[in-house]
C-alpha positions as CSV (number, residue, x, y, z in Angstrom):
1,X,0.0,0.0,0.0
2,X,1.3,3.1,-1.4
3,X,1.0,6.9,-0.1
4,X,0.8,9.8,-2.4
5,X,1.9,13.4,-1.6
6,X,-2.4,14.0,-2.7
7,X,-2.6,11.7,0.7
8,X,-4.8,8.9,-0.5
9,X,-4.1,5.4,-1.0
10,X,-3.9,3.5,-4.1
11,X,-3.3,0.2,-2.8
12,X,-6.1,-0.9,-4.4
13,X,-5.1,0.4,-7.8
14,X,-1.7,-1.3,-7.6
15,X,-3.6,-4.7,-6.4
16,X,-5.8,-5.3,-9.6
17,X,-3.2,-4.2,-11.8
18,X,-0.9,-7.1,-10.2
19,X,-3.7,-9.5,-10.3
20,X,-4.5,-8.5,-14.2
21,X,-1.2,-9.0,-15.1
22,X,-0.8,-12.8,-13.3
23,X,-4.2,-13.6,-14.7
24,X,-2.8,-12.9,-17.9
25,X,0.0,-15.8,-18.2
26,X,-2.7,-18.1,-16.3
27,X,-3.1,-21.0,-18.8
28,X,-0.1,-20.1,-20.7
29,X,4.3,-19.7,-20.5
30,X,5.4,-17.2,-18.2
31,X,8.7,-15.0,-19.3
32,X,10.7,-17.2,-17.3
33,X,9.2,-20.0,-19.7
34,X,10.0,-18.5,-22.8
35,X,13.3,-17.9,-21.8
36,X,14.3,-21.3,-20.7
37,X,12.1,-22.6,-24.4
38,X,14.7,-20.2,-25.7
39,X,17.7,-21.5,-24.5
40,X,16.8,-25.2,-25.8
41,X,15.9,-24.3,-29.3
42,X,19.8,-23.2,-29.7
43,X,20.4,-27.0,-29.1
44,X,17.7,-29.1,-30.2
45,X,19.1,-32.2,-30.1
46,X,20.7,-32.0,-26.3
47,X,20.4,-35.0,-24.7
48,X,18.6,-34.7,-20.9
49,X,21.4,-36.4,-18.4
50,X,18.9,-36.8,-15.7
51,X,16.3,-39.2,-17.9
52,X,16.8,-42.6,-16.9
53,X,18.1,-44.8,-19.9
54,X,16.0,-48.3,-20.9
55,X,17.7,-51.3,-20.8
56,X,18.7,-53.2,-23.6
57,X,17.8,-56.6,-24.1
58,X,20.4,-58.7,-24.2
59,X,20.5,-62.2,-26.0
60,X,20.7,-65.0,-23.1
61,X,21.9,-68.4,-23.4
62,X,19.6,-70.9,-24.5
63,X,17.9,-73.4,-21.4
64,X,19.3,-76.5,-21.4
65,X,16.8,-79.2,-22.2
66,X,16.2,-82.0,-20.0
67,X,17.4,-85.4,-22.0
68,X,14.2,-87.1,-21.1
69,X,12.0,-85.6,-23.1
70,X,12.7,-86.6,-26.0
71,X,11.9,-89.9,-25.0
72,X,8.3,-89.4,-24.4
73,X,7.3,-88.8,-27.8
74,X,3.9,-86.8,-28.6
75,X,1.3,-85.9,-26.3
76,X,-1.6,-88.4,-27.2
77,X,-3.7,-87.4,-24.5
78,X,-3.9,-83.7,-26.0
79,X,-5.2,-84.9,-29.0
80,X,-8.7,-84.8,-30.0
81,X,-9.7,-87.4,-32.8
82,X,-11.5,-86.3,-35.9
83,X,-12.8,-89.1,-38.5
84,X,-10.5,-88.0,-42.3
85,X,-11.9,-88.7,-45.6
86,X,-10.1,-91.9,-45.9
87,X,-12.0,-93.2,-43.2
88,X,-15.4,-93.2,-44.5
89,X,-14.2,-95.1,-48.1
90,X,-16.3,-98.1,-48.5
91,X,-13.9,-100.9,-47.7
92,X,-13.4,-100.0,-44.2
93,X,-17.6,-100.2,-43.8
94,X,-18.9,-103.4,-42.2
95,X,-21.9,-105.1,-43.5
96,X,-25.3,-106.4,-41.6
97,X,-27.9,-108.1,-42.2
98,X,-31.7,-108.2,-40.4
99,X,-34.3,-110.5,-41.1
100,X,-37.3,-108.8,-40.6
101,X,-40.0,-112.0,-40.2
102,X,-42.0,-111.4,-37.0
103,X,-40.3,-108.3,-36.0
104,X,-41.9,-105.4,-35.4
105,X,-41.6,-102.5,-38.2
106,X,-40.2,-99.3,-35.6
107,X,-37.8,-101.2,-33.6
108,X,-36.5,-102.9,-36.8
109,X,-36.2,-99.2,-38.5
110,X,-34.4,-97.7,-35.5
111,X,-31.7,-100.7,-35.3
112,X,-31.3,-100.3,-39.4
113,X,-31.1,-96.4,-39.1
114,X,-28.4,-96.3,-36.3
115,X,-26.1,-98.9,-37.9
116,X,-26.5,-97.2,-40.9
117,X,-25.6,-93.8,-39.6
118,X,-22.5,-95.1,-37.7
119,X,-23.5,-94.4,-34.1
120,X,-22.2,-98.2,-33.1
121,X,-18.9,-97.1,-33.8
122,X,-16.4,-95.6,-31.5
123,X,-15.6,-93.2,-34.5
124,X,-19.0,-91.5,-35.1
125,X,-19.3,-88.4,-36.4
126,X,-22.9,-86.5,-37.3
127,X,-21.4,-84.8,-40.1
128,X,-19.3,-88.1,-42.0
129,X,-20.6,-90.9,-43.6
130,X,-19.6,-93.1,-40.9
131,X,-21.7,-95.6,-40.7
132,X,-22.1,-99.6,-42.3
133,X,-24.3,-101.4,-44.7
134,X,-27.7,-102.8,-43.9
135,X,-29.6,-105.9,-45.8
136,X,-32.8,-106.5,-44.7
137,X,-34.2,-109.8,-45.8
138,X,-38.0,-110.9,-45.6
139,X,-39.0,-107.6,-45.7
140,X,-42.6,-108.7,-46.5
141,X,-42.9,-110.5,-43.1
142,X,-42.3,-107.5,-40.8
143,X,-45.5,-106.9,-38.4
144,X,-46.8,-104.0,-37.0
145,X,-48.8,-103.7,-33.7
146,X,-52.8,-102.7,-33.1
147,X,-54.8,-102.0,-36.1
148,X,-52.2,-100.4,-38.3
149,X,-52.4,-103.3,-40.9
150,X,-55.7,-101.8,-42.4
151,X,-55.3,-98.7,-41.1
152,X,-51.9,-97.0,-41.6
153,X,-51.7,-94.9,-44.8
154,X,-49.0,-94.4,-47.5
155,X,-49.9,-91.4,-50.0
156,X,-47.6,-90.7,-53.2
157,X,-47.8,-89.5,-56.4
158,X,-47.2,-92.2,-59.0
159,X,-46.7,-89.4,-61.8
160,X,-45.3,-86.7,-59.9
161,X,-48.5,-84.3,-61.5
162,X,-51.2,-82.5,-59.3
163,X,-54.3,-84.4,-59.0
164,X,-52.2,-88.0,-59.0
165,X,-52.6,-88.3,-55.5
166,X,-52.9,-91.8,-54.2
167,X,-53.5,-93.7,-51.0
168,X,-52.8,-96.5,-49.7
169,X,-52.8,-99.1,-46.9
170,X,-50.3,-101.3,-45.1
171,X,-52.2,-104.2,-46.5
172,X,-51.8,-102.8,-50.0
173,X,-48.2,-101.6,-50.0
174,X,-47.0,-104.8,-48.1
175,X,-48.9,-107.0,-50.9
176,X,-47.4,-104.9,-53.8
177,X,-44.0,-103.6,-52.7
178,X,-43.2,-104.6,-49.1
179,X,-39.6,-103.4,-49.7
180,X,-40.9,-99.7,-49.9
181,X,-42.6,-99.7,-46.4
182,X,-38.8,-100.7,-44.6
183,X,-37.0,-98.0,-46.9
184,X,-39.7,-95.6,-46.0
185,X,-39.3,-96.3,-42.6
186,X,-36.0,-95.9,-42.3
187,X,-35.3,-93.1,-44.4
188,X,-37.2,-90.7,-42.5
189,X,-34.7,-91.3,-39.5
190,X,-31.3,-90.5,-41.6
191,X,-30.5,-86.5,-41.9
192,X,-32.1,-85.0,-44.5
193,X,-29.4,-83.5,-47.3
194,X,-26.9,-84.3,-49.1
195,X,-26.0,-86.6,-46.0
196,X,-29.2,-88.4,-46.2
197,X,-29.4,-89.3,-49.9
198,X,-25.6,-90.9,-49.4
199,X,-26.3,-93.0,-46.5
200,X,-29.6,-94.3,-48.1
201,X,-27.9,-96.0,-50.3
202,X,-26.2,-98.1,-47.6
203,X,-29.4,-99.9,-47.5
204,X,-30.7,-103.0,-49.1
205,X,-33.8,-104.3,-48.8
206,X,-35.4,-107.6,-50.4
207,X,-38.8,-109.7,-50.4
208,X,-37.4,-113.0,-49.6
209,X,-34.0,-114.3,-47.8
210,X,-32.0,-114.3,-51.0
211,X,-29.9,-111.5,-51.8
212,X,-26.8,-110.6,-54.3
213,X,-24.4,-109.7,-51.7
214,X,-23.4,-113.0,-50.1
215,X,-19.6,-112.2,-51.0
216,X,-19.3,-109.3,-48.0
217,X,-20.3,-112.0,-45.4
218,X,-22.6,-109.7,-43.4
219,X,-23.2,-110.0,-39.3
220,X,-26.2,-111.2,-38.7
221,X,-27.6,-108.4,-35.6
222,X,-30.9,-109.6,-35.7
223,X,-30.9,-110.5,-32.5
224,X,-30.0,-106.4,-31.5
225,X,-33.9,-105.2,-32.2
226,X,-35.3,-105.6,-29.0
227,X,-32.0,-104.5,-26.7
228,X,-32.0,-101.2,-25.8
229,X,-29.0,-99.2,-28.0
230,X,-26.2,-98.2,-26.2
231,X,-24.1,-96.3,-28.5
232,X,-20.7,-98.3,-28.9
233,X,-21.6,-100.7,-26.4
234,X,-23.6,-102.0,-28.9
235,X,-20.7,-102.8,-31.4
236,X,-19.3,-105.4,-29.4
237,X,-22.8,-107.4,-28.3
């Protein structure tokens, strides 16, 4: 606080003006700033001393191996198997057969349709033809239970054209073509696809007990209808 030779103070005057002129460099260099910006500019490229250098890597000295490992060989338990293409060729496919005299149409269809999709074998996989051959012998013997000899209905279309529509019953069919009731049977419990029209053709289907495929000395897993199915388990009954 300042006294003039007028006698008043100006304190105040002098107290703004010192508060303008910091508010000024608020946000922004001071002189001293500048000055110091100054003196680095002369020498851009000086190197701080006080800046802690990072350490450089350095190549170490390779860890000794122990010499029983190469003994063990691979890691089979961390291996997950997966069914190749070479796997599913025809030759490495078993071959069945069912005769279907006295047994009952469904349970005869579910055993043919699991065989036939590979789900007996230890390497089944939903997306690969896995699965074996099926011949199904007698096929105009099967039975079905309650009243679904006269009353069970198979509709097609003999020309493929509207208005060709025709009906038929168990009787009928198993009189006519009794193979067509087993394929129709079983078809409808393979994947429908591509998938589905390939393992179709795995099965064979006749009237009577003779059949052309004697030479592949099929299994005879009759005797598997009525058991409950078990997966592999059932592979090695």
């Amino acid at each position: 606080m300042l006294l003039h030779a007028h006698g008043h103070v100006c304190g105040t005057s002098h107290a703004h003006t010192h508060s303008r002129a910091s508010g000024a460099f608020v946000g922004s260099r001071s002189p001293l700033q500048h000055s110091q910006c100054r003196q680095h500019r002369s020498q851009p490229f000086r190197r701080c001393s006080n800046v802690a250098e990072a350490p450089t890597k350095t190549a170490s000295a390779p860890e000794a191996k122990d010499s029983r490992i190469k003994d063990l060989g691979p890691d089979l338990w961390n291996t997950t198997y997966y069914p190749k293409q070479h796997d599913t060729v025809a030759v490495h496919k078993p071959w069945y057969v069912i005769d279907a005299e006295g047994q009952t149409l469904g349970r005869l269809a579910v055993l043919a349709a699991c065989v036939i999709r590979g789900k007996d074998q230890p390497s089944y996989s939903p997306s690969m033809d896995m699965g074996g051959y099926v011949i199904i012998i007698n096929a105009d013997k099967v039975t079905v239970t309650g009243n679904k000899f006269n009353d069970k209905l198979y509709r097609s279309h003999p020309t493929s054209k509207p208005g060709t529509l025709k009906v038929e019953t168990f009787r009928q069919v198993n009189e006519r073509i009794p193979e067509r009731i087993l394929e129709k049977a079983i078809k409808g419990m393979l994947p429908k696809g591509r998938l589905g029209h390939r393992l179709f053709t795995h099965l064979k289907v006749f009237k009577g007990t003779k059949h052309p495929h004697g030479a592949q000395q099929a299994v005879d897993i009759t005797s598997r209808i009525n058991q409950k199915f078990n997966g592999a388990a059932a592979a090695t009954q």
